[in-house]
C-alpha positions, 0 to 999 in steps of 0.5 A, spaced: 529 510 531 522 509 532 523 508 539 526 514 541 522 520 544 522 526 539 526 532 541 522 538 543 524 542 537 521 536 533 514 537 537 515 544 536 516 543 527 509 539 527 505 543 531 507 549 526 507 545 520 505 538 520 505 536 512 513 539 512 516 544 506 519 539 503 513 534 502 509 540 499 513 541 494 515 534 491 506 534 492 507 540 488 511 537 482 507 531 481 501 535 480 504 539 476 506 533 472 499 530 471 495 530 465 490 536 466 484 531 465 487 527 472 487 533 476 480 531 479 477 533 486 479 526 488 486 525 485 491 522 490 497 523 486 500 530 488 494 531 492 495 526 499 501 522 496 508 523 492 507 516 489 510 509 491 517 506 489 520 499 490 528 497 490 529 492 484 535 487 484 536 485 492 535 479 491 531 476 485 532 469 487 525 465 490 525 458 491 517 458 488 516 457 481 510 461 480 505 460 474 505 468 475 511 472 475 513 478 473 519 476 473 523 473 468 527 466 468 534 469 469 532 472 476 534 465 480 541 467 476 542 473 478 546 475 483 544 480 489 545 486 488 551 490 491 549 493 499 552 501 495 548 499 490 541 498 494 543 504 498 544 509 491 536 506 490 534 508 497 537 514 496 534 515 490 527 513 492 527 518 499 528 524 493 523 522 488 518 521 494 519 525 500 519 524 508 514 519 510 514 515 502 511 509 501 517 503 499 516 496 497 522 493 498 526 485 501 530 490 506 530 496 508 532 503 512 529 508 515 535 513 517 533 517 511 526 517 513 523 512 508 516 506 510 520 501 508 514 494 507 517 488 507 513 484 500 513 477 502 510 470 499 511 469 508 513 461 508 519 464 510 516 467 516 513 460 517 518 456 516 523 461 522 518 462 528 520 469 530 523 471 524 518 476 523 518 479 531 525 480 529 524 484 523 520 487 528 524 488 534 531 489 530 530 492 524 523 497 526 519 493 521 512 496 521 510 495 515 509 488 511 504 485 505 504 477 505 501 475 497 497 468 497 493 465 492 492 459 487 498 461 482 504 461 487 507 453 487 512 451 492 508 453 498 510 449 504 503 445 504 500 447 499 504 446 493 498 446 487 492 449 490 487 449 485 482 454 488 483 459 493 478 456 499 484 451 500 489 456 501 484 460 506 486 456 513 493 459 510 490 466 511 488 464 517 496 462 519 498 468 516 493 473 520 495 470 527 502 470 526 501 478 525 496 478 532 501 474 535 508 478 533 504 484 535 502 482 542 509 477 543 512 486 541 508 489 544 509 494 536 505 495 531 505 492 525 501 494 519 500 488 515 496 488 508 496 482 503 495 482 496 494 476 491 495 475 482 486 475 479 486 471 474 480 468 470 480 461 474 480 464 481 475 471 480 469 467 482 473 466 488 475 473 489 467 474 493 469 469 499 477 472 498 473 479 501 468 477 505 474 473 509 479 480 509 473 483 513 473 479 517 480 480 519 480 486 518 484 487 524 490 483 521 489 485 514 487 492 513 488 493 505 487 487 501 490 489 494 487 484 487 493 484 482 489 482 475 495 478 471 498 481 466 503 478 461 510 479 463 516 475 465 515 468 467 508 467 467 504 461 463 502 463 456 495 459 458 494 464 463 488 469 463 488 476 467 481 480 467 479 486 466 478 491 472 470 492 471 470 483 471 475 484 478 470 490 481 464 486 479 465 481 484 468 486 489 461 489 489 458 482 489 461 480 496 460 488 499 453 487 497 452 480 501 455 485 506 449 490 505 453 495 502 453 497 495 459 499 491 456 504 485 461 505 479 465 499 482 471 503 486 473 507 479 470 514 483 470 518 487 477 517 489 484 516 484 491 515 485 494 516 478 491 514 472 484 510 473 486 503 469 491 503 474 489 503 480 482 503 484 481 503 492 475 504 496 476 506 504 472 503 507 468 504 515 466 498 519 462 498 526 461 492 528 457 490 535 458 485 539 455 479 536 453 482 530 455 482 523 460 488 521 456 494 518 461 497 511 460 504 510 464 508 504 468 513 506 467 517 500 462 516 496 460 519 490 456 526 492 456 533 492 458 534 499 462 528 500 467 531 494 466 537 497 469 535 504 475 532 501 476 538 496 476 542 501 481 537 505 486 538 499 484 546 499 486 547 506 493 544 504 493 537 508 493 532 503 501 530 504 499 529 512 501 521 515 502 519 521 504 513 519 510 512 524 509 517 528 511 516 536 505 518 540 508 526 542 509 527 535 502 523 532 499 529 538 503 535 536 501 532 528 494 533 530 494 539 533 497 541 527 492 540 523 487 543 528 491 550 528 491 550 521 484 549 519 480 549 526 473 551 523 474 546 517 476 541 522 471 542 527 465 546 523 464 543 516 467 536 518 464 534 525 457 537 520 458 532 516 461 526 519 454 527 524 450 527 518 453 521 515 452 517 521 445 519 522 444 517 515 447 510 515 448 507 522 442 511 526 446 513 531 450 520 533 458 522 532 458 523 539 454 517 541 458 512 537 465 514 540 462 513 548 460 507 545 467 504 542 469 508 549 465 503 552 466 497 548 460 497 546 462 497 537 468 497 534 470 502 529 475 500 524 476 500 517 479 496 511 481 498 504 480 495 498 484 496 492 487 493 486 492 495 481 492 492 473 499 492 470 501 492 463 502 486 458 508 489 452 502 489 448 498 494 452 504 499 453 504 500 446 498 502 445 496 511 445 493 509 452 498 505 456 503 511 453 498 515 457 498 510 463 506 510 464 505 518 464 501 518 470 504 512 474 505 512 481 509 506 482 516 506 479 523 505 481 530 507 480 535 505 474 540 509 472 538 516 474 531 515 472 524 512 476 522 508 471 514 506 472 514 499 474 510 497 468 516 499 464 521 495 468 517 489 467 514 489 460 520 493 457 526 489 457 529 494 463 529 489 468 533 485 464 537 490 463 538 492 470 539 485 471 545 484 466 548 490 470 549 487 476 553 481 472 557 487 469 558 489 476 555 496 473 550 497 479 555 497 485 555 505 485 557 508 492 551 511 495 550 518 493 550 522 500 556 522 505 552 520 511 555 513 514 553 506 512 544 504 513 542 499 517 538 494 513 533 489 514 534 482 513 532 479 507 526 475 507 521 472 501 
């Protein structure tokens, strides 16, 4: 368990292998099975990460009538599924995508050494007062994405907002409710929060950022999900493209004094590029001045090298997400024995050079300075992911998306991708199995029985 110290034979693995055998070769596998033309100097996808998972079926029932919905009208009939057959999912999951592996999921395990983020619209940890310290302090929650925006209907108190400024006093309850569960535990919480784009709210994806930047301390990835047209989603309604999301994306970063050229479509990949884009970002921030934004990788020559050389030295599958503080000390050294004139050379050469740059200031300077309390460094992630209408899988392109996608789930044996889960009809045939009482299958491994996290919406 996460409170437990790590055995010395623990420490003593990391030390000699802090990215592990059995993520190298699952690593190995995803790239193998990219598209030559995907398998770029910044591509995430067998490169840093296996890809992600969810579980499907837990319990489909919401009691929000959302005008967006990837899921369809017979979800809130559907009973939830079996706990052999969520076991059988997480098992699956574990295998398809190794230690350390991203799952998306309304409850979860961490036996079998998955991250387990539980997916909220959060009005149940409104409703319940430390519901979420539980999940924390019972359940070792460490993960947790709240979705909040102008398509979900039913919210306690915002039933029908029409535009994302009326919802924005929620984010504010949303994001003290994660400082507060923090403090209350004394554990930390990663904490991401995402929302549906379409044509009524894009104009309003500016002020959406410049509010996530500054709470960046709660909310240290925001995820725009442009809607797409599956399930019980409103015909009337409109998704955009990625360059239209991006564009106001870039709008606000500049406000902010950074420019975002290419709009978050390079240098950095994950999968297929009208999937999914995500800009890293650096903020410094002195007290009582506005945040400065730097992107982390930009698109040049040396900053693609340093990263290529990242992946070249065979780090790209190290996380220390989860890591107790010995093992997180044993992982880093890890790293230093593996690449040491990498990371002390080439790397503090470049971060130096880049400081200098663009904030002025040196590595070391700057680092005495966030000792002294002087700046702050943190950082914050913007992403989005385009999901695919049935039209769109029809097409030579959505063929080839669905090859490359990092998202999928287990059914029947197989990771499907999430799009073909939606937009396919496989979700409603998963659906029906577990009215057939097909998908109550014992979990495939001996060990004794998961402790799960309670069920939230």
């Amino acid at each position: 368990m996460i409170g437990q110290p790590p055995s010395l034979g623990r420490v003593w693995e990391l030390w000699c292998d802090p990215v592990t055998r059995e993520k190298r070769r699952i690593l190995g596998e995803r790239w193998a099975g990219l598209d030559p033309a995907l398998r770029l100097p910044g591509q995430g996808m067998g490169q840093k990460a296996t890809g992600c998972g969810a579980t499907i079926g837990i319990q489909p029932r919401c009691d929000f009538a959302c005008t967006g919905c990837y899921l369809g009208r017979e979800a809130n009939h559907v009973p939830s599924l079996p706990t052999a057959g969520v076991l059988r999912q997480l098992e699956e999951l574990r295998r398809w995508l190794g230690p350390k592996s991203n799952v998306q999921i309304t409850d979860g395990a961490r036996s079998i050494g998955i991250v387990p983020m539980v997916m909220t619209h959060g009005d149940n940890l409104r409703r319940r007062p430390g519901l979420l310290e539980r999940l924390m302090e019972e359940g070792g929650l460490t993960e947790v994405s709240i979705h909040v925006d102008i398509t979900q209907r039913g919210r306690d108190g915002h039933r029908a907002p029409a535009s994302e400024l009326e919802l924005m006093a929620l984010r504010d309850e949303f994001a003290g409710m994660v400082r507060a569960a923090r403090r209350r535990t004394g554990r930390p919480l990663r904490a991401a929060t995402t929302l549906t784009i379409t044509r009524q709210n894009l104009p309003q994806v500016a002020d959406v950022v410049h509010w996530t930047v500054r709470n960046r301390d709660a909310f240290s990835l925001i995820s725009f999900q442009p809607l797409a047209q599956v399930g019980r989603t409103r015909r009337q309604l409109e998704g955009v493209a990625a360059d239209e999301l991006w564009r106001e994306v870039g709008r606000a970063t500049a406000e902010l004094g950074l420019d975002l050229p290419g709009l978050g479509a390079e240098p950095m990949q994950f999968g297929h590029p009208a999937c999914t884009r995500f800009v890293p970002l650096l903020a410094l921030e002195r007290p009582g001045g506005p945040p400065r934004l730097f992107q982390l990788i930009r698109d040049r020559p040396e900053d693609v090298a340093v990263m290529r050389e990242f992946f070249a030295h065979g780090l790209g599958g190290v996380a220390f997400r989860d890591d107790r503080p010995f093992e997180a000390a044993a992982r880093a050294l890890g790293l230093a024995r593996t690449a040491p004139g990498w990371l002390l050379g080439r790397v503090r050469r470049w971060a130096g050079d880049r400081l200098r740059e663009e904030a002025g200031t040196s590595l070391g300077r700057l680092l005495l300075d966030a000792v002294r309390g002087r700046v702050r460094i943190d950082g914050l992630t913007l992403t989005s992911h385009h999901f695919m209408s049935p039209a769109d899988l029809a097409t030579d392109l959505g063929r080839q998306r669905l090859a490359a996608c990092v998202f999928r789930l287990p059914y029947q044996g197989e990771m499907v991708p999430m799009c073909q889960m939606n937009a396919d009809g496989v979700r409603e045939k998963f659906y029906a199995d577990i009215i057939a009482g097909a998908a109550e299958a014992a979990p495939t491994s001996e060990e004794p029985p998961r402790r799960l996290l309670p069920v939230v919406h």
